[in-house]
PLY file of the C-alpha trace (Angstrom):
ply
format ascii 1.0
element vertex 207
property float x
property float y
property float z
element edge 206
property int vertex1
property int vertex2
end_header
11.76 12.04 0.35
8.45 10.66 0.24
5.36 12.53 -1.46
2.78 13.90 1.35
-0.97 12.61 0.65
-2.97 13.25 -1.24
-0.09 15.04 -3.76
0.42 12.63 -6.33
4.14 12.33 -7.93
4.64 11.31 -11.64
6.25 7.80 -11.91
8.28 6.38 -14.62
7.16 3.98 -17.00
7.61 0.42 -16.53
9.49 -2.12 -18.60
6.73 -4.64 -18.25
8.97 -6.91 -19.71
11.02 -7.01 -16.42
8.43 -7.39 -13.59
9.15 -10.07 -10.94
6.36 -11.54 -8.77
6.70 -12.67 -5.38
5.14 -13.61 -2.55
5.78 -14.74 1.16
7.83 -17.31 0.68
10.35 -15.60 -1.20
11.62 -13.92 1.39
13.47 -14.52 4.88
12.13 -13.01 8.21
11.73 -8.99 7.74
15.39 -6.81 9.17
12.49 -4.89 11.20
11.68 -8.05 13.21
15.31 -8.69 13.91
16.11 -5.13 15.37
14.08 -6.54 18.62
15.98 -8.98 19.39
18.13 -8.83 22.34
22.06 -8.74 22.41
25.03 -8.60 20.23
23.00 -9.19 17.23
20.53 -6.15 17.92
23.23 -4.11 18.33
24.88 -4.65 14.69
21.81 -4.77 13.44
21.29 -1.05 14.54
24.36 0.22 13.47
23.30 -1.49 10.10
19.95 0.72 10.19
22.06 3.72 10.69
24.96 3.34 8.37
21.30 2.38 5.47
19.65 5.80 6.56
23.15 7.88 6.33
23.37 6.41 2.89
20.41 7.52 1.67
20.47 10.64 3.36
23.59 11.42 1.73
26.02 10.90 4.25
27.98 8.71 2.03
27.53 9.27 -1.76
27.31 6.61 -4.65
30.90 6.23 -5.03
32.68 7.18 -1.41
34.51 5.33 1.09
32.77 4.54 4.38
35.35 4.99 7.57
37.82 2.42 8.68
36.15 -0.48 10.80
37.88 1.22 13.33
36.82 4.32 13.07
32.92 3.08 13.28
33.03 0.95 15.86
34.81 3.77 17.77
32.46 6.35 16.85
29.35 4.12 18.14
31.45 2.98 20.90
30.89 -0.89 20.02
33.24 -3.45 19.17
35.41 -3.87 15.72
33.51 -7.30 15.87
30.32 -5.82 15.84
30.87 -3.12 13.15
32.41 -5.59 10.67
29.51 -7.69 11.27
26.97 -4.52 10.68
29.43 -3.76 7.21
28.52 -7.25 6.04
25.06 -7.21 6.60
24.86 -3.76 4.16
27.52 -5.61 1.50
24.87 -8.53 1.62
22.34 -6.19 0.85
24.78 -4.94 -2.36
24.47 -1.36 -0.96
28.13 -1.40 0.07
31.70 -2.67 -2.00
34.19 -4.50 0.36
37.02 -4.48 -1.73
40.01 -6.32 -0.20
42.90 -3.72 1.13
40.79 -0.65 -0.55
38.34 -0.62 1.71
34.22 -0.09 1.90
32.52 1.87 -0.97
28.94 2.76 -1.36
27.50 1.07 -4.37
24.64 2.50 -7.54
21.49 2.15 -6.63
18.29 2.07 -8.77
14.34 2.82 -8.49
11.54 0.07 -8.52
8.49 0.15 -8.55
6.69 -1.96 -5.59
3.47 -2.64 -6.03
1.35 -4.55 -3.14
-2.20 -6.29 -3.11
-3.33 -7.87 0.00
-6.73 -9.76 -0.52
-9.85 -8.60 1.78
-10.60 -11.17 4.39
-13.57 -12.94 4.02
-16.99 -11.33 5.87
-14.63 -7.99 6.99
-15.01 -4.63 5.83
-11.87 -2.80 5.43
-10.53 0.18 7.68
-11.06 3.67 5.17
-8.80 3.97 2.73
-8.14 7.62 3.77
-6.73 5.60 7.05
-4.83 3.12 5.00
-3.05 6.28 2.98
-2.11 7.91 6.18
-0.72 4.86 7.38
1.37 3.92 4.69
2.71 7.50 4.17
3.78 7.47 7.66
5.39 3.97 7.68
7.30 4.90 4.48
8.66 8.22 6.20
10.60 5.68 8.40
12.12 3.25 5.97
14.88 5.49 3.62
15.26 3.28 0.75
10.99 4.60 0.11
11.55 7.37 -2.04
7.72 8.22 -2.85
4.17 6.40 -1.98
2.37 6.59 -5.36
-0.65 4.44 -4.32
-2.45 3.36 -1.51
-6.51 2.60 -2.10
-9.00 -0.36 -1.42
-9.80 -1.74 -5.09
-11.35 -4.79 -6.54
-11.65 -6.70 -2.91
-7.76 -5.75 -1.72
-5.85 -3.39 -0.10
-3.55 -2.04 -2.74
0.00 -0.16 -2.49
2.50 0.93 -4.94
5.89 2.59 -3.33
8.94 3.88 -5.63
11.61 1.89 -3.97
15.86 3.14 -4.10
17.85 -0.73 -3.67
20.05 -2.31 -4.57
18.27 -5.02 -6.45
14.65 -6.02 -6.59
14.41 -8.42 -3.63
15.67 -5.72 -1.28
12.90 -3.67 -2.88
10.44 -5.83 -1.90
11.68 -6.24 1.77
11.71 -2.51 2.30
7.91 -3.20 1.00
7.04 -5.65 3.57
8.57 -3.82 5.92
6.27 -0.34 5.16
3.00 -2.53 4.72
3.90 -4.64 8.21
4.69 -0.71 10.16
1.12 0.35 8.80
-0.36 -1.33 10.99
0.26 0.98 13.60
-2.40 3.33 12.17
-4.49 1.41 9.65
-4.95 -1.96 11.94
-3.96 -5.03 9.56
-5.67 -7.40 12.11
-7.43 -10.43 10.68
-5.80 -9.81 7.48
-3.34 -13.36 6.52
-0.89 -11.11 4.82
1.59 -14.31 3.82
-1.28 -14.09 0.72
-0.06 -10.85 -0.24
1.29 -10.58 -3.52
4.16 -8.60 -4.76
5.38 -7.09 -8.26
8.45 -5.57 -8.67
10.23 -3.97 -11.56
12.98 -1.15 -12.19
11.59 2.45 -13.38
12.85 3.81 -16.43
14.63 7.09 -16.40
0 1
1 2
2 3
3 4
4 5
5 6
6 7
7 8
8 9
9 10
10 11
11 12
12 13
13 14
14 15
15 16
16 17
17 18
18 19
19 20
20 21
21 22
22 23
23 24
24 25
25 26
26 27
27 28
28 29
29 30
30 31
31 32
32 33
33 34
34 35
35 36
36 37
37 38
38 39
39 40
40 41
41 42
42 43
43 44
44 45
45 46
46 47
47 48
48 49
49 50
50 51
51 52
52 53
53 54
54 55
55 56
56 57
57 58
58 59
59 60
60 61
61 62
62 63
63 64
64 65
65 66
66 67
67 68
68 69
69 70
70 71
71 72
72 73
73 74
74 75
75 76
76 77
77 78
78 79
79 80
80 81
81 82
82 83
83 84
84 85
85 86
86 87
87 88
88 89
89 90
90 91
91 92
92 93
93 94
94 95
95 96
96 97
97 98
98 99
99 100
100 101
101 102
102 103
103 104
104 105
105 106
106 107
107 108
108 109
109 110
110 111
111 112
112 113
113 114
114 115
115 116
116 117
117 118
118 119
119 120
120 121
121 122
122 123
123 124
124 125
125 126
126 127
127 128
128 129
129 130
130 131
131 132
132 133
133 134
134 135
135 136
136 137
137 138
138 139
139 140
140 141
141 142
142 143
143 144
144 145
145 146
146 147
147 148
148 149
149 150
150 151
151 152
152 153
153 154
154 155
155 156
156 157
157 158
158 159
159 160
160 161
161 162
162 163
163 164
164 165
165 166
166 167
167 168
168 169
169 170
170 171
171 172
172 173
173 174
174 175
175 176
176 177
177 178
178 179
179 180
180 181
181 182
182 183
183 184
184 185
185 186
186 187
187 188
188 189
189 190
190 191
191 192
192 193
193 194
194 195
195 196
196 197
197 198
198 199
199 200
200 201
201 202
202 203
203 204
204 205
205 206
């Protein structure tokens, strides 16, 4: 669940000896973007978004066994094609276990700690940064890997965000960043921002 604004949750320390930087180019084209595109591949990559939020809502538990290939492409009334091709793109992502004449299992997760900072452009004032909290609160409702929005403020001439993340490693992490501070723009308007100069820091939360 992710914390309403302005109620702040209490966030693990960090291991700063296990922080990974990143930025733009570390990453291939958001899963968002690819859930518009038109045909077969739209289509697995929506039964991917579904079979991600049932996961984290519980659906499926660390541990269980997802239904046959069958079964799923049956119950969303798509090809065995497709739904093999929507299990992949979750095993890629190390949330799922193909295990060869077992079946699919869901795999341990762990929290990170996202943080983002997005430089000002030059000679523009920023939106508010009550705006930019709504927004990002809102856009992190929507992705279910978020599990909290610890930060969101204008500091120090950038647009700042920290996000506890649930993935299964730290790139994923970062995309279900990218993907929150790319959806806030439908309420806090990123326009004229160059946000391939965003930086990114990522690191696992300690218990």
């Amino acid at each position: 669940m992710v914390s309403a604004w302005p109620a702040r949750r209490a966030v693990p320390a960090i291991d700063p000896a296990r922080p990974r930087h990143y930025d733009d180019r570390d990453l291939e084209p958001d899963e968002g973007e690819l859930l518009e595109l038109p045909g077969p591949r739209a289509r697995y990559e929506q039964l991917a978004r579904q079979i991600r939020k049932d996961i984290y809502d519980g659906e499926y538990p660390v541990g269980s066994k997802l239904p046959a290939e069958p079964v799923i492409a049956e119950k969303h009334r798509m090809s065995r094609a497709l739904a093999n091709r929507a299990l992949q793109v979750l095993a890629e992502e190390e949330l799922l276990s193909q295990e060869q004449g077992r079946g699919t299992y869901v795999r341990k997760r762990r929290v990170y700690r996202v943080t983002v900072s997005v430089p000002f452009p030059e000679k523009r004032r920023p939106g508010s940064e009550a705006a930019l909290r709504k927004a990002v609160n809102a856009a992190a409702k929507a992705e279910p890997a978020v599990r909290a929005v610890e930060a969101a403020e204008l500091i120090r001439g950038t647009a700042a965000v920290a996000l506890l993340v649930e993935a299964a490693d730290g790139d994923w992490a970062v995309r279900a960043g990218k993907l929150v501070v790319g959806a806030a723009g439908g309420t806090w308007s990123w326009e004229g921002w160059d946000l391939t100069l965003a930086s990114y820091t990522c690191a696992p939360a300690e218990a």
